[in-house]
N, C-alpha and C positions, 0 to 999 in steps of 0.2 A: 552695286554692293560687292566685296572683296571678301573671298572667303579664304578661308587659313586654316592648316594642321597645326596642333599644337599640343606639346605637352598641359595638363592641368595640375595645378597647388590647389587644393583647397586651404580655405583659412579659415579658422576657427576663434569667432567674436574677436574678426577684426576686419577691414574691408578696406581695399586702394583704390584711389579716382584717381585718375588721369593727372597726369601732372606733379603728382605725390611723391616724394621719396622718403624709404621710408627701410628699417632693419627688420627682419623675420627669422624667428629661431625655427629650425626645421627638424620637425625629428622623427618624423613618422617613415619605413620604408619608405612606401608607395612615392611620397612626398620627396623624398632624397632620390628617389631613381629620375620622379621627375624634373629636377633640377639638374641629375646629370645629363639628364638628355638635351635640356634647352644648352648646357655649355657644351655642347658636344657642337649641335648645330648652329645657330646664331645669338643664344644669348633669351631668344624671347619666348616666355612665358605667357602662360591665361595664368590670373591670379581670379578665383569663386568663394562667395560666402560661405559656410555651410548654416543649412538653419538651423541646426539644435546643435552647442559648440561641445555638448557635452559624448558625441559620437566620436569613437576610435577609428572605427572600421566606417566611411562612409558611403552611400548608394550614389548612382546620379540623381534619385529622387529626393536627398539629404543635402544636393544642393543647389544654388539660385541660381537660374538660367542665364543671368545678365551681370559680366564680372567684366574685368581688365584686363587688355594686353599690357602687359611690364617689362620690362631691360633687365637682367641681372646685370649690376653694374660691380660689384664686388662678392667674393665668395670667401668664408672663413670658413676654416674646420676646427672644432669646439674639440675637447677631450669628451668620453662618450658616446662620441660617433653623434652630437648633435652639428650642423651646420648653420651657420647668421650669415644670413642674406640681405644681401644692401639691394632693392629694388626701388625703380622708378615707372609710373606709370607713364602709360603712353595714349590708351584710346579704347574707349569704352566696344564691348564686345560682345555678340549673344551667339549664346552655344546651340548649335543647332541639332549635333546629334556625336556620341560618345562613340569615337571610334573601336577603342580597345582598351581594355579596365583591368589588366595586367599586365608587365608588371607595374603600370601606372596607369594615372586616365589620359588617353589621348582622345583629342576632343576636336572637331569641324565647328570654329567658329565665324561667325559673319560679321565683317570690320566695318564700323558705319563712321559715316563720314562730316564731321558737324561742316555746314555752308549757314553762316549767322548774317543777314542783311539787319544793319541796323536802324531800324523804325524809330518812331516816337513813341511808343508802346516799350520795346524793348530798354530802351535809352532811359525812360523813367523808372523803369523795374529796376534796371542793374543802378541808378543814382539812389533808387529807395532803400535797395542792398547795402551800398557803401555807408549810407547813412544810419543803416540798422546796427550793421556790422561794428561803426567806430562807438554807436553807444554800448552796444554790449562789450568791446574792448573797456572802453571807461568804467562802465559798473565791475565788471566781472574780478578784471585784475589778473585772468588767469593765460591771458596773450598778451606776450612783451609786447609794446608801442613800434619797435622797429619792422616785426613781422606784420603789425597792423596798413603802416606806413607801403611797403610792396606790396601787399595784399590791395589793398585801394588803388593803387599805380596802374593795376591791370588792366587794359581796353577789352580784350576778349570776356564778350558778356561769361559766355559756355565754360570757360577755363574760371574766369572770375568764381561764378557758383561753387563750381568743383572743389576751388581750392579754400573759397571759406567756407565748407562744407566740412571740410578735414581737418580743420581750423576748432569745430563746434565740440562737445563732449555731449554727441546724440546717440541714442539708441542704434546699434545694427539697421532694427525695422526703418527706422527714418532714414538713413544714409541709403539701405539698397533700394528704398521708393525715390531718392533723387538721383542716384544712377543709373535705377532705368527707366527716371525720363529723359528719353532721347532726345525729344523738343525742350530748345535750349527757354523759349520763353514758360513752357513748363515749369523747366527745373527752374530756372527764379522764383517763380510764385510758389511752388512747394518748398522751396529755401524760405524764401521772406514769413508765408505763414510759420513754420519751423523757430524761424529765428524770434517772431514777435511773441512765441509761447516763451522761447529762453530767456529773453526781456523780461517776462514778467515773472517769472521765476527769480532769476537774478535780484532782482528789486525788493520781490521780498522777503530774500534770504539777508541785504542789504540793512533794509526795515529790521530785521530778528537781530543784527549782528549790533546795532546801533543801538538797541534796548537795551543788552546785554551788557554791552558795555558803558551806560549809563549806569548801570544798576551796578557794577562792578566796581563804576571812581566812584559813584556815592556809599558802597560799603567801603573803600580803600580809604574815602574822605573820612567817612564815622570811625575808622579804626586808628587813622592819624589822630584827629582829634577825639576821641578816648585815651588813646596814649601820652598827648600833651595834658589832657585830664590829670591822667594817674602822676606825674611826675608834677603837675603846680602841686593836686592833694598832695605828695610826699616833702614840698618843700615847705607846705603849710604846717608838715603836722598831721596833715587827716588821715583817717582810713578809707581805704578802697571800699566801695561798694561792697560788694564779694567779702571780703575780709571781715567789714562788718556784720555782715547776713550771717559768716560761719563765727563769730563768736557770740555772735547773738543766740545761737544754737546750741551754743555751746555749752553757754551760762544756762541754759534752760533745761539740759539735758544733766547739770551736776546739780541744778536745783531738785530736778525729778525723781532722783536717786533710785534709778532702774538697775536691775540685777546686772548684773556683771556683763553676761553674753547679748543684754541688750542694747549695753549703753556702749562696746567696743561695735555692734551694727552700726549704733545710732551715727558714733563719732566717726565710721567711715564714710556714708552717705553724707558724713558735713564737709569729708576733705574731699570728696568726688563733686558736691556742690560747688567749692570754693575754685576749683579747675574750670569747671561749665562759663562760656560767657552766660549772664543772665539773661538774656530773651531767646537760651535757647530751650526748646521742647521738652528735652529731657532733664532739665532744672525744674522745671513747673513737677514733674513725675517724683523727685527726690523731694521736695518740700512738701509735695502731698505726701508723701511715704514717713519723714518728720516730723509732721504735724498728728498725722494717726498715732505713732509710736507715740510721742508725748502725750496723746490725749488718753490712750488705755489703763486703768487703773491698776499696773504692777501689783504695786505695793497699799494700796488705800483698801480700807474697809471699812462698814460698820459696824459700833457695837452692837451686838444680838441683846434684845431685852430678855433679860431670862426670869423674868416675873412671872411663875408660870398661874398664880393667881390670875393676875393682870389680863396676861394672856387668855385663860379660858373667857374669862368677861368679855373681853374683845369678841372675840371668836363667837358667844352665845347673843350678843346687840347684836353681831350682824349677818348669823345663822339661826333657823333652827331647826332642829335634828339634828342630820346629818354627825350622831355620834362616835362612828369609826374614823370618820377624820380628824374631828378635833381631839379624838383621842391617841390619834396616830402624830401631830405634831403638840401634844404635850408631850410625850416618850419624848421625841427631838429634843425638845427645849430642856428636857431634865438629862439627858445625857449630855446635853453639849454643857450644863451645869457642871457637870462633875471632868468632862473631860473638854478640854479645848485642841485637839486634834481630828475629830470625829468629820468625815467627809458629810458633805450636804446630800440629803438621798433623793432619788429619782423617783418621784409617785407619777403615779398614773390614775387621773380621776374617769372613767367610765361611767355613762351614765346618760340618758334621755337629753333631748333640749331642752333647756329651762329649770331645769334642777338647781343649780344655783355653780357649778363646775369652776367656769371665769371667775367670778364675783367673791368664790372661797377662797381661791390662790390670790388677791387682792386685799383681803382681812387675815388671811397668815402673813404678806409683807407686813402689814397695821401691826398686828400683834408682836412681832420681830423686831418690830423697828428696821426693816430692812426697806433698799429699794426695788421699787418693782418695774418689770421691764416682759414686756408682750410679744412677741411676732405670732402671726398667723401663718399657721402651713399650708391653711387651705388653697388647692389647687398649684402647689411647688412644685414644679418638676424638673427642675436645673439644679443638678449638683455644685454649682457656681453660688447659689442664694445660703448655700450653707457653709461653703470651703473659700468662696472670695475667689473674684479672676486674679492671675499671676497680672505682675504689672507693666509684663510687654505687651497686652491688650491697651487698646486707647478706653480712655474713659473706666480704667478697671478700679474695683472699689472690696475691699474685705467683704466677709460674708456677712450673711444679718446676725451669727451668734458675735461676732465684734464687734459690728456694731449695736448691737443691744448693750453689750460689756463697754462701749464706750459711752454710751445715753446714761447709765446705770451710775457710772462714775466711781462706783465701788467691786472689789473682787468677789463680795458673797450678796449677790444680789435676789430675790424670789424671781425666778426667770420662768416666765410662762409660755409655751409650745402649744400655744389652742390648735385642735383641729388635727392632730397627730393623723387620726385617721386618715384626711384626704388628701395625702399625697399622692402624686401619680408620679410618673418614670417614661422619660421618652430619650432619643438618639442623643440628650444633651448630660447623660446619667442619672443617675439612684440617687435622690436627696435622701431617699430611709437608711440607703448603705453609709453617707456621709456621716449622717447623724450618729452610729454608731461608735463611731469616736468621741462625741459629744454625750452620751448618754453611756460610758462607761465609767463606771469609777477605777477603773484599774489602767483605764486609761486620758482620762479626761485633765490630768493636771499638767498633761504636755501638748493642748490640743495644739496642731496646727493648722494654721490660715494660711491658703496659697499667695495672698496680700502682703501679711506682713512677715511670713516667712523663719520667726521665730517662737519658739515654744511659750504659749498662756497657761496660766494655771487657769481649768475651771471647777477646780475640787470642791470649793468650798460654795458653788452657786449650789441655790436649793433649786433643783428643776423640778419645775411642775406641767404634766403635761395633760390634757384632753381627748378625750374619743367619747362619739358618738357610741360603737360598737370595738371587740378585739377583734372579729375575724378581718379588718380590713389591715391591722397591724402587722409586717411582716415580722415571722417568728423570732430570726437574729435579735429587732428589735423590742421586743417584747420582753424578751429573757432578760433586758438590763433595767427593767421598771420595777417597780412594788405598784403593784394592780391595785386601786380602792372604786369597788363598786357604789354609785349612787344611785340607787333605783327612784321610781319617783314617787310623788307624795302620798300619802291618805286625803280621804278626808278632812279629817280631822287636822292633820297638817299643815296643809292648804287653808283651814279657816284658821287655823291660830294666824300663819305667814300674811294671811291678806289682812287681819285685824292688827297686827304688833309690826307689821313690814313695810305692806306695799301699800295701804292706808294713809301712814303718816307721810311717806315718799312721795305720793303724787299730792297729797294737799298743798306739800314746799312747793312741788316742783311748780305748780298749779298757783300759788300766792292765797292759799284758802288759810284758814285756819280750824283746827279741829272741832269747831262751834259752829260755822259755816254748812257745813255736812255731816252729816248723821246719816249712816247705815247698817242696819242690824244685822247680829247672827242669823237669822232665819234667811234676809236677802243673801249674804255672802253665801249662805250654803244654795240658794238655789241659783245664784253666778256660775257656782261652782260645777254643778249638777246638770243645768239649762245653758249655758251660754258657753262651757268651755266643755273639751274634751281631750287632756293630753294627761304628760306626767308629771310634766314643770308644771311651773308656772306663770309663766311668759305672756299668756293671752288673758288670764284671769289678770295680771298688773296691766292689759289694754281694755279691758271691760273696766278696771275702777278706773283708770286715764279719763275712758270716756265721760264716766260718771261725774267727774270734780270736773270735764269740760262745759257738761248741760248745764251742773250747776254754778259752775264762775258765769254763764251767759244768763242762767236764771235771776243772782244773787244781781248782777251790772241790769238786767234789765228791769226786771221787776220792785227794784228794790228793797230785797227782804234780806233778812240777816242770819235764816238757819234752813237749809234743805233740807227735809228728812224724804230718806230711801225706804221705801218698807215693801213686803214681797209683795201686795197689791198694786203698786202704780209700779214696778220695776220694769214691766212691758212699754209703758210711756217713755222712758228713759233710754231702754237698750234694744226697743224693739220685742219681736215675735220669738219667743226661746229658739234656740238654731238645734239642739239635739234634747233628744227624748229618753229623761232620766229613768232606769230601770229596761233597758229591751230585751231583756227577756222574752219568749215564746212566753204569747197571752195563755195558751192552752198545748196540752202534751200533742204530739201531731206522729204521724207514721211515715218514716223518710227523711226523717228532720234531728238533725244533733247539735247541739253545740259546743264547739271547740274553742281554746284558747292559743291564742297566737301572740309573738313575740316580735318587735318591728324596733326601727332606728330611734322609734317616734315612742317606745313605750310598749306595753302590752294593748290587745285589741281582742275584741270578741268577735268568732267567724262563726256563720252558722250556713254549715252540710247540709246541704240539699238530694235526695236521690230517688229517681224515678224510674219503675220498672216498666222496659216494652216490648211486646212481643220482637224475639226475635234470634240470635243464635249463640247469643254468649257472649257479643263484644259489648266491650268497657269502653264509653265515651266521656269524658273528661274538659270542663269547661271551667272558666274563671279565670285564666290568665294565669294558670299553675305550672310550675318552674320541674324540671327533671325530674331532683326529688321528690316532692310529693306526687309525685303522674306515677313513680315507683312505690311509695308506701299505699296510691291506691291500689295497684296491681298485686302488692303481697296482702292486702285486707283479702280482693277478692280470689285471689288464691286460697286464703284461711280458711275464708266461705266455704268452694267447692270442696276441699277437704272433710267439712266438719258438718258439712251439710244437713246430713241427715240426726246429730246430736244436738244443732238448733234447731230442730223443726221448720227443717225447709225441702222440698222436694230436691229430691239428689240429683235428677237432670233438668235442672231450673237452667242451666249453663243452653241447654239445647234447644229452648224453648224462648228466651227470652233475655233482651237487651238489659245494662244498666247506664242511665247516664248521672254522670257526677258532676253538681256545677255548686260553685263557691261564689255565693252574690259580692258586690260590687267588682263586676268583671273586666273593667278596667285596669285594675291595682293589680301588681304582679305581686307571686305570693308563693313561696318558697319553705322546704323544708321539711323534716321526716315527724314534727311533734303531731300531726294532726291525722297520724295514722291509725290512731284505736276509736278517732272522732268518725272517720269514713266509715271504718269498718262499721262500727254500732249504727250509722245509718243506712249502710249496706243490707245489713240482718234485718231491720226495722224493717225498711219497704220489701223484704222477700219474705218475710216472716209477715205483715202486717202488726205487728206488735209496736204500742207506740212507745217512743222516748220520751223520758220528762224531759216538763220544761223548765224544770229550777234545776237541773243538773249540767254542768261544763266539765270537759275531758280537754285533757292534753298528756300526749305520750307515744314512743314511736314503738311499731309493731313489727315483728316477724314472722315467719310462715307457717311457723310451729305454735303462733297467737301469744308469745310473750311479749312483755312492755316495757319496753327500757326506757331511760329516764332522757330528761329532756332539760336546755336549761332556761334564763330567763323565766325563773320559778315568780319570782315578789312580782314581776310586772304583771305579771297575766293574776294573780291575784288578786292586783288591783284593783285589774279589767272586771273580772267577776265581777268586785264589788261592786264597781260603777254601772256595772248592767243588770244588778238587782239578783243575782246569781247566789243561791242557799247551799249548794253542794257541789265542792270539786273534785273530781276522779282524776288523783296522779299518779306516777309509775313509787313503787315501794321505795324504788332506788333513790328518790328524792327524799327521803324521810330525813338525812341529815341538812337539808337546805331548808328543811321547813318547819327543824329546831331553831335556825337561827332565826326566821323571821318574826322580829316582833310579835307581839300577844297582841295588839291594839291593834296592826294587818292585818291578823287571823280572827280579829272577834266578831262574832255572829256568824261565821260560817262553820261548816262540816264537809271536813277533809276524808275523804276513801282513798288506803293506796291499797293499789293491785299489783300481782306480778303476771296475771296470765288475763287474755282478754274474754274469758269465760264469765272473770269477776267484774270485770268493767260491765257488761251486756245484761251480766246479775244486780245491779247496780243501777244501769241506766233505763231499761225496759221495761214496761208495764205489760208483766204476762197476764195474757190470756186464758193460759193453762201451762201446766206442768209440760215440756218435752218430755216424751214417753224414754228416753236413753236420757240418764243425769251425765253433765258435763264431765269428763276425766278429766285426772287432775294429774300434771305430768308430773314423771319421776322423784326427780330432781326437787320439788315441791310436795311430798306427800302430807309431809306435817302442819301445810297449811290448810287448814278447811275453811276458812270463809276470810273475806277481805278485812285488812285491816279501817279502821274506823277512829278518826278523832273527831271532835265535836269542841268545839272551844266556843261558848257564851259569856 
């Protein structure tokens, strides 16, 4: 082995084999110094990779031990002080150790010496080369046939490799793994693997190129013959495709007779269409976007029936009660009489399930002669279902208020928003904030939809919208409604609605006829009483379902030609009663009150429970009770300890002894400050032993100073009483103008107490035992009042 001093070039992502010639721009010092040294001495160079090309400054460890002796065979000098080096390889070399690395690398390399005997082994390697080599010529295309041609001429296996090695467009990594195989039958086999990856690469860049360009004369073919198309159409007379489509548009857009700023959108989308070839994507997007605009009712309306005769008749077939609304859309009907400008107003029906809420906004279209048109908000939470995606989304579509206005087919339609309450709001926006613009009259006659992108009048729809409860309403929203409370039925209500309503409805529905079935007022009242328990009506119209079921299978089986229902066999038909009419406390008890409660579902009757135990003064609290009331119980027993000793209760009962408060059915969560003067009175009851009646219900919220401020969901919990057999209600004073308005047939047979201090509630609700020795003070503010007020309606 021959060893040599020698200047070193590194190269960066580029490498020389033996044999090679080849140009190198040189610009680094180091680099330049060491190309004047090799012209200084003989001309000959180490040319080395380096492995990362993106190093300025290189280490010996930055580069590859196994590089080229080279010739400088010509030298140019560049403006810039860059140098182009024309070098030739001469004979593979490994650097054995770095002499001196300034001002250049000088480097002790070891010159190795190829001696190739050719075997049969070798002889078929380098024939399988030449063979590889000429198909990759043929496929590739990227080596001229002449280079191919001397390239094959070669007999030196070792030089053969090398030089179609240099030939290939491979990775750095791959060329310096076949330079420094030194065994020449090596570097064949890591050529040939090499080359058979580039083969098949090749082939199927081949394959891609061939597709493509099938695919390209068969659009060049469709597009000649389209255009030989359009020119026989023009010699025939006909119209273009295209041509036709836009005046077919045309004529449909001056038939429409759309306001001015619609039809100058309408007619640019018909010449932006007429440009598109038609199979492309975005034509499908403009003909949907012309189709919507043509289908939205601009200009159409219906007449409003202003019969307001007509109308109330309407309204009482397929209501009854419910007087504040039907008296709220005759006002409408008689001012839109007198005036035909008058905006359509935004109500808002509030109200229990099963009240009749849907079902009215459904008989005010009947009564209008207008069209009706539904969406559900329940559970909306995309500002998109209300404002429509823009139409650079795929698949995007106007919001549901368009298309409801497009179903409706007219501009003043009874538009209904059931469920207003249950919207929600997540990362996709506010559908209550979008609404906003729809439920404005000061802004609603220009709403716009991110779809269609131009102003809609919705002045003239009557919205009508739904809730369960207002607190779930946000308040912006709220502010553009007219609120109409519908609380829920009576009695007495409920039997009229099930005899004149829901009676004759399931017999249709049912195929019976009114002679078929027979059921009296006494069973509907005890349906009513026994088998349901809400404020609609919803489950009483499933208990007579049922009924006209047993008897349509009675009537088919038996043969007979008339049911009758009477309150004796009613258990045969509906079963075992499911609730127990009147629950009222059978007997006055000590610890025990009952309170009135307020729910999504109606009013409900809750009854306080409260147990005293030895122990130090802590308040335990049970039932599944929500913040608030855990607080109204803590200011009740706060009143307590304050006042202790004027209700006759030992003044350190706090130090001696536990209270717990539990509220039965302790599954149900239960919220809220009205049931604070109800704890309190059973608070005093079990520390006091004094017992509570039992025909007595309280609702009303308390403070520390024992006053009682008023509370709302007044009719419901009215109800409740009644339905729980309940003779006297204790409510806060403040409610006295709430409980002018409630009907006289709500209020009759009970006796109403209001109070303002919880002195009178406890005066009111407890059966003393004896006189407390101190009489109750009666605050400030309140001297004029000496005993609670008292109604009694019979």
């Amino acid at each position: 082995m021959e060893t040599r001093e020698l200047p070193l070039l590194p190269l960066r992502g580029l490498l020389v084999f033996p044999y090679m010639v080849i140009h190198l721009d040189v610009g680094r010092e180091k680099s330049i110094a060491a190309i004047d040294q090799a012209m200084i001495s003989d001309r000959i160079i180490c040319l080395a990779t380096q492995k990362d090309a993106q190093i300025d400054e290189p280490t010996p460890d930055d580069i590859f031990a196994v590089g080229t002796i080279a010739e400088i065979k010509q030298l140019l000098k560049l403006p810039g002080g860059t140098l182009r080096v024309l070098v030739e390889g001469i004979q593979r070399a490994k650097i054995k150790k770095y002499i001196e690395k300034e001002p250049f690398f000088r480097v002790e390399v070891e010159v190795t010496q190829e001696e190739v005997s050719k075997t049969p082994e070798i002889q078929a390697l380098t024939r399988s080369l030449i063979y590889q080599f000429e198909q990759y010529v043929k496929l590739s295309k990227r080596i001229p046939p002449e280079t191919a041609i001397t390239v094959v001429n070669l007999e030196e296996p070792g030089r053969l490799a090398d030089v179609v090695a240099s030939h290939l467009p491979l990775k750095i990594e791959d060329k310096q793994r076949i330079l420094e195989a030194l065994d020449v039958k090596k570097r064949l086999e890591i050529l040939l693997e090499i080359l058979a990856r580039e083969l098949e690469i090749v082939e199927i860049e081949r394959r891609i190129n061939l597709r493509v360009r099938k695919q390209m004369e068969k659009t060049q073919k469709e597009y000649y013959l389209r255009e030989q198309l359009k020119a026989i159409q023009r010699e025939l007379g006909e119209k273009d495709e295209r041509v036709a489509e836009g005046e077919e548009y045309r004529e449909k857009i001056k038939e429409a007779k759309l306001p001015k700023e619609v039809e100058e959108k309408a007619l640019k989308e018909v010449e932006k269409l007429e440009k598109m070839p038609p199979m492309a994507a975005e034509a499908t997007v403009v003909r949907n976007y012309l189709d919507w605009i043509l289908a939205l009712p601009w200009n159409r309306r219906t007449k409003d029936r202003l019969d307001i005769k007509l109308a109330e008749q309407i309204l009482e077939e397929d209501h009854y009660g419910l007087e504040k609304v039907k008296e709220r859309i005759l006002e409408y009907l008689a001012v839109r009489k007198l005036t035909k400008k008058m905006k359509g107003p935004i109500l808002c029906f509030v109200g229990p399930p099963g009240v009749g809420k849907t079902s009215l906004a459904k008989s005010i279209a009947r009564a209008l002669e207008r069209k009706f048109v539904r969406i559900s908000l329940g559970g909306v939470r995309d500002e998109a279902e209300i404002r429509g995606h823009r139409r650079t989304y795929v698949g995007a579509l106007p919001g549901r208020i368009i298309q409801g206005m497009r179903n409706a087919g007219s501009q003043n339609p009874v538009f209904l928003l059931d469920e207003i309450d249950k919207m929600s709001m997540d990362f996709r926006g506010d559908p209550s904030a979008a609404l906003l613009e729809v439920l404005d009259p000061e802004q609603n006659n220009s709403f716009s939809d991110h779809y269609i992108e131009l102003p809609f009048d919705l002045s003239h729809v009557l919205f009508i919208t739904t809730a369960n409860n207002l607190y779930n309403i946000p308040r912006p929203l709220l502010d553009r409604m007219e609120v109409i409370h519908i609380p829920g039925y009576t009695e007495e209500e409920k039997l009229v609605i099930a005899e004149k309503y829901l009676l004759p409805k399931q017999l249709k529905e049912h195929g019976l006829k009114p002679k078929n079935l027979k059921i009296s007022t006494n069973t509907f009242l005890k349906i009513i009483r026994e088998y349901t328990r809400e404020s609609g009506v919803r489950n009483l119209e499933r208990q007579i379902a049922s009924l006209c079921r047993k008897a349509a299978k009675e009537i088919v089986t038996d043969n007979v030609e008339e049911v009758k229902i009477t309150v004796s066999n009613l258990e045969r038909y509906l079963g075992i009663p499911k609730y127990r009419y009147g629950i009222a406390e059978a007997e006055d008890e000590v610890g025990v009150a009952t309170g009135l409660a307020w729910t999504e579902v109606g009013g409900d009757v809750m009854f306080i429970e409260v147990s005293v135990l030895k122990g130090s003064g802590k308040l335990y609290l049970t039932g599944k009770l929500g913040e608030v009331m855990k607080e109204s119980a803590q200011a009740g027993f706060s009143y307590i300890r304050s006042r202790a000793k004027e209700l006759g209760i030992e003044e350190n009962f706090h130090e001696k002894y536990d209270l717990h408060i539990h509220v039965p059915e302790g599954a149900i969560p239960k919220d809220g400050p009205s049931a604070g003067i109800t704890m309190a009175t059973a608070m005093v009851s079990a520390l006091s032993g004094q017992k509570v009646r039992k025909d007595v219900a309280m609702t009303g919220e308390i403070t520390l100073r024992g006053k009682v401020l008023p509370i709302g969901g007044l009719k419901e919990k009215i109800l409740a009483a009644k339905r729980a057999g309940i003779k006297t209600i204790i409510i806060p004073h403040e409610n006295r103008k709430e409980l002018d308005e409630i009907s006289p047939q709500v209020k009759r047979g009970l006796k109403f107490i209001l109070v303002k201090h919880m002195d009178e509630v406890l005066e009111a609700a407890l059966i003393r035992k004896e006189k407390p020795e101190i009489e109750p003070p009666v605050p400030a503010e309140e001297k004029e009042v000496t005993e609670p007020s008292e109604i009694s309606v019979h």
